[in-house]
N, C-alpha and C positions, 0 to 999 in steps of 0.2 A: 530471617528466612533466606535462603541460599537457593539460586537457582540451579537447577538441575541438568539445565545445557541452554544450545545459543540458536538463531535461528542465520544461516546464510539465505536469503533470499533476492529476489529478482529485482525489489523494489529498493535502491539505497536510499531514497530518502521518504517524507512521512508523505510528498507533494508526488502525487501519482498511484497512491498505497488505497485499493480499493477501498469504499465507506465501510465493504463490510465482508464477510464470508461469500465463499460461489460464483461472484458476481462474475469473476474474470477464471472462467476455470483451465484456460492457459496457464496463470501464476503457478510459479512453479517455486520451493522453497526447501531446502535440505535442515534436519532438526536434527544437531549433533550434540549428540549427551558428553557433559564434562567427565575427561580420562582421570582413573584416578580417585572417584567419586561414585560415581555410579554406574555399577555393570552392565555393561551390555547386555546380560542376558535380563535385566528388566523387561526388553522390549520383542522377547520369544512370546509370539502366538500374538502379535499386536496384527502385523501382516494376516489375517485370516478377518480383519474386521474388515471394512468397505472405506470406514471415515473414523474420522476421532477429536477428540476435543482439545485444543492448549490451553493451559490456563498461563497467562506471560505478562509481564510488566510493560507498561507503555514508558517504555524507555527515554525514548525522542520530546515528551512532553516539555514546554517552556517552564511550567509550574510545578518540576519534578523538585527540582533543592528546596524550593517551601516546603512542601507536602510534606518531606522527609524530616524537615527541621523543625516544622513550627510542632510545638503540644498540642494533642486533642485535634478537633477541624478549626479551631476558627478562624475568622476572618476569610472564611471558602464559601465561593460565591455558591450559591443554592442554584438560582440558573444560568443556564445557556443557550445563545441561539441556536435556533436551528435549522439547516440548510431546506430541507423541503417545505418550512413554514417561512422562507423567504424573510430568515434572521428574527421572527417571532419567536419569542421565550418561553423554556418548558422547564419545567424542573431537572435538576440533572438527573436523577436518578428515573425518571423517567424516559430518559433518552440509553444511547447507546456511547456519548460522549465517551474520548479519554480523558477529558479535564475533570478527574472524581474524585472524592474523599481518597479514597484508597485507589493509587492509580493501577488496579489491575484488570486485565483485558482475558477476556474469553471467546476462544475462536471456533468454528468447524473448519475440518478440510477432509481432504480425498486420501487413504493412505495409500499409496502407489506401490512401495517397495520399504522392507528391512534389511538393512544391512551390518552388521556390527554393531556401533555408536550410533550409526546413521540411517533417519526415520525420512524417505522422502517423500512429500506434500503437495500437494497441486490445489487449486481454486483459494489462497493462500489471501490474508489480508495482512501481513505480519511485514514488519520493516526488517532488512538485515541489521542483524546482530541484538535483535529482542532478546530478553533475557526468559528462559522457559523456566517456569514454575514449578508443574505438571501436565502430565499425558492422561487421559482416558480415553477408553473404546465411545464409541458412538453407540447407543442400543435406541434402534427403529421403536420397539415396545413399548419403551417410556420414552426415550427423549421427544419422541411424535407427538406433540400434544394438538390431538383431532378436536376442532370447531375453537383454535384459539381465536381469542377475539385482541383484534388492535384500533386503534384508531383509524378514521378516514382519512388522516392526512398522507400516512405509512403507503396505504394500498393508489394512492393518487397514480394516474397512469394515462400516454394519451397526451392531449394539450393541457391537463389538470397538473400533470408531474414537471415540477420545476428544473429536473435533472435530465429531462430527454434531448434526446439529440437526433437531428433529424435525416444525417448522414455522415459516414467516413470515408473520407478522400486520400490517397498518398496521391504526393506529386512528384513527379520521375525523378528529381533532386534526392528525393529519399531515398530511392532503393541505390541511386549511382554510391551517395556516403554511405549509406549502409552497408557494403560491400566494403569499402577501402576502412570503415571502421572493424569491422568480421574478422579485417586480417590478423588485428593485431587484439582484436577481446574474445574473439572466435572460440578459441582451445581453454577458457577460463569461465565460457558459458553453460549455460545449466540449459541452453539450446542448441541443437544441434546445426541449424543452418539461418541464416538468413531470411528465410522465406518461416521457417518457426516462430523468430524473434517479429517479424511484422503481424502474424495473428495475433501475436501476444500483444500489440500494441494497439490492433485494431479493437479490440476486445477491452484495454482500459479505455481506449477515447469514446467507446461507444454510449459511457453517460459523461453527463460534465461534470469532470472531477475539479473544476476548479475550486477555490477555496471563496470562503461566502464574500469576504471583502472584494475577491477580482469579481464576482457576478455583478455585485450591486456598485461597486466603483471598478471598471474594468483598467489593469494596471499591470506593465511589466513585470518579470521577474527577473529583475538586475540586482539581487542580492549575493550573487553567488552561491557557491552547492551547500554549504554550508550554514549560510543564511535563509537559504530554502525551507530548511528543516525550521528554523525559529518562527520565518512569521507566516508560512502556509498553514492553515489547519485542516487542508485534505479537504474540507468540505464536510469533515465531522462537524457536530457542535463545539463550539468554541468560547469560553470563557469569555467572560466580561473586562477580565485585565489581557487575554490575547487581540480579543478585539481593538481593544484602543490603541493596540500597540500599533499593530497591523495597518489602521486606517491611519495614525499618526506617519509611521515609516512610508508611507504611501505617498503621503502631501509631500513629506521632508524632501522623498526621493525626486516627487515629481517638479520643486523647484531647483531639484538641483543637476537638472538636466533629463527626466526620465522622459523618453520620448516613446508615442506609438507609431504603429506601423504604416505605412500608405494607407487612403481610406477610412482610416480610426481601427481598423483593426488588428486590436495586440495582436504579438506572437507571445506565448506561453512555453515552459521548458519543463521537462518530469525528465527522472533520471531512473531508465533503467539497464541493470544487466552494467551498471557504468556505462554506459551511452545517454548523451546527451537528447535528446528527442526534440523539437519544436513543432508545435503546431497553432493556428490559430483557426477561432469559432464568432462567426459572423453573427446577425444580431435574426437567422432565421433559425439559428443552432445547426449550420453545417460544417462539419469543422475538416480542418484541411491539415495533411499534415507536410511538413516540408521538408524537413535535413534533419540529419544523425551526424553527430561528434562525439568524438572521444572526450572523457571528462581528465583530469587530474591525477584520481586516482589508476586510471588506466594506465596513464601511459608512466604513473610510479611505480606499474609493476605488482599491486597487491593480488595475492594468490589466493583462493582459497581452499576447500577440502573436498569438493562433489564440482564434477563440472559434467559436459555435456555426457560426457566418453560412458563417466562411471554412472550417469544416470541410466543411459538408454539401454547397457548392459543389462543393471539387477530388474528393469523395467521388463525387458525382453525377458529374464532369466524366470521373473514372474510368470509372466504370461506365458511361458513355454510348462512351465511347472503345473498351473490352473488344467490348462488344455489337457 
């Protein structure tokens, strides 16, 4: 199976990547069909729907070269914790985990604009450079399913919801590196300013995205960006063999110098937009955020296809078009 294009999005790594569709409908993510392969004109009269659906590969997963390799499922663990049952076990296929037999993911999003090759996306869960599947329209008439029923844990909300937060703080350090970061990742954002790229931020800290091990053992992320991706799990459910990794890498690290912050309170890092983020979340759940840096990749220069410019254009161009 050959995927059909690639996702650029806001999110570079899995650690900061909303648990699920909507949540941050900031997120913002450009779905560019492979040239060459399939025509653009697939995506005529997509622009007329509201939302639509990806079907895409959870690409980032630590368990992807098994999955691919081994015959048949075995030795695939049946469950995984799960974050709002406070690392209690469900079957996976009852969850919405990426650690699954088949690792493929199904999203909603917002369709904002068509352009060519290029489907742009907003309220977006998807990591840059996902691999797309398939596209389908959204249909309110069936996809609606009225009086669904789900479990009590799902709808928990309030002091019952293990993910609530109980406020977001920037502290003036942020917006001062924000700026001096702007200058130089500014013209390569899929935001227009400064003050855009901070809703976007307030809008993911507003639940804890931390990953289930930082909850229940609170612990730096001194792995690097790279390392980020391996042993964060987002706060999805998380395998049985991610887990132990995770809480092993945890110990290793913390005898080998991992230290926290004044007070016991970590600082935590997400990468978006290639900007570094820091914040940390005290033990009433209010989380504060502190300073923005430039990551690596930023300052090596990677370019991509859809930035701010060309968004706000076919966005306007929409919107001028509706009216």
């Amino acid at each position: 199976m050959t995927p059909i294009g690639v996702i650029e999005s806001c999110f570079w790594t899995r650690n900061g990547t909303p648990r699920q569709p909507l949540l941050v409908p900031h997120a913002r993510a450009c779905l560019i069909l492979h040239s060459g392969g399939i025509p653009q004109a697939t995506l005529e009269g997509l622009v007329e729907y509201s939302h639509c659906w990806i079907l895409y590969v959870f690409h980032k997963n630590t368990d992807l070269p098994r999955l691919w390799e081994q015959q048949g499922h075995t030795n695939f663990k049946a469950k995984v914790r799960v974050p709002r049952l406070q690392g209690g076990k469900m079957g996976v296929l009852a969850t919405r985990s990426p650690h699954r037999p088949c690792p493929i993911g199904l999203s909603v999003a917002k369709v904002e604009a068509v352009h060519g090759r290029m489907l742009l996306l907003s309220g977006v869960d998807l990591v840059d450079g996902t691999p797309v599947l398939d596209i389908k329209p959204y249909l309110p008439y069936c996809d609606n399913v009225q009086g669904a029923k789900v479990p009590d844990w799902i709808m928990a909300d309030g002091v019952d919801d293990p993910l609530a937060v109980a406020s977001v703080i920037f502290s003036p350090d942020f917006s001062i590196s924000l700026v001096s970061c702007w200058e130089a990742q500014g013209k390569q954002s899929l935001y227009t300013s400064p003050n855009e790229f901070q809703i976007l931020i307030e809008q993911i800290l507003s639940r804890d995205i931390r990953s289930l091990s930082q909850r229940l053992r609170p612990h730096k992320t001194t792995f690097g960006y790279s390392n980020m991706d391996t042993y964060e799990d987002n706060g999805n459910c998380i395998d049985e063999n991610d887990y132990s990794t995770a809480i092993t890498s945890v110990v290793t690290n913390e005898r080998e110098s991992l230290s926290h912050c004044d007070n016991d309170i970590v600082e935590y890092h997400i990468i978006v937009e290639g900007i570094d983020v820091s914040y940390t979340i005290d033990g009433f759940a209010n989380v504060v955020i502190h300073r923005a840096a430039l990551t690596n990749d930023v300052r090596n220069g990677s370019v991509r296809e859809c930035n701010h410019t060309i968004w706000s254009h076919l966005v306007s161009k929409l919107a001028n078009h509706v009216a």
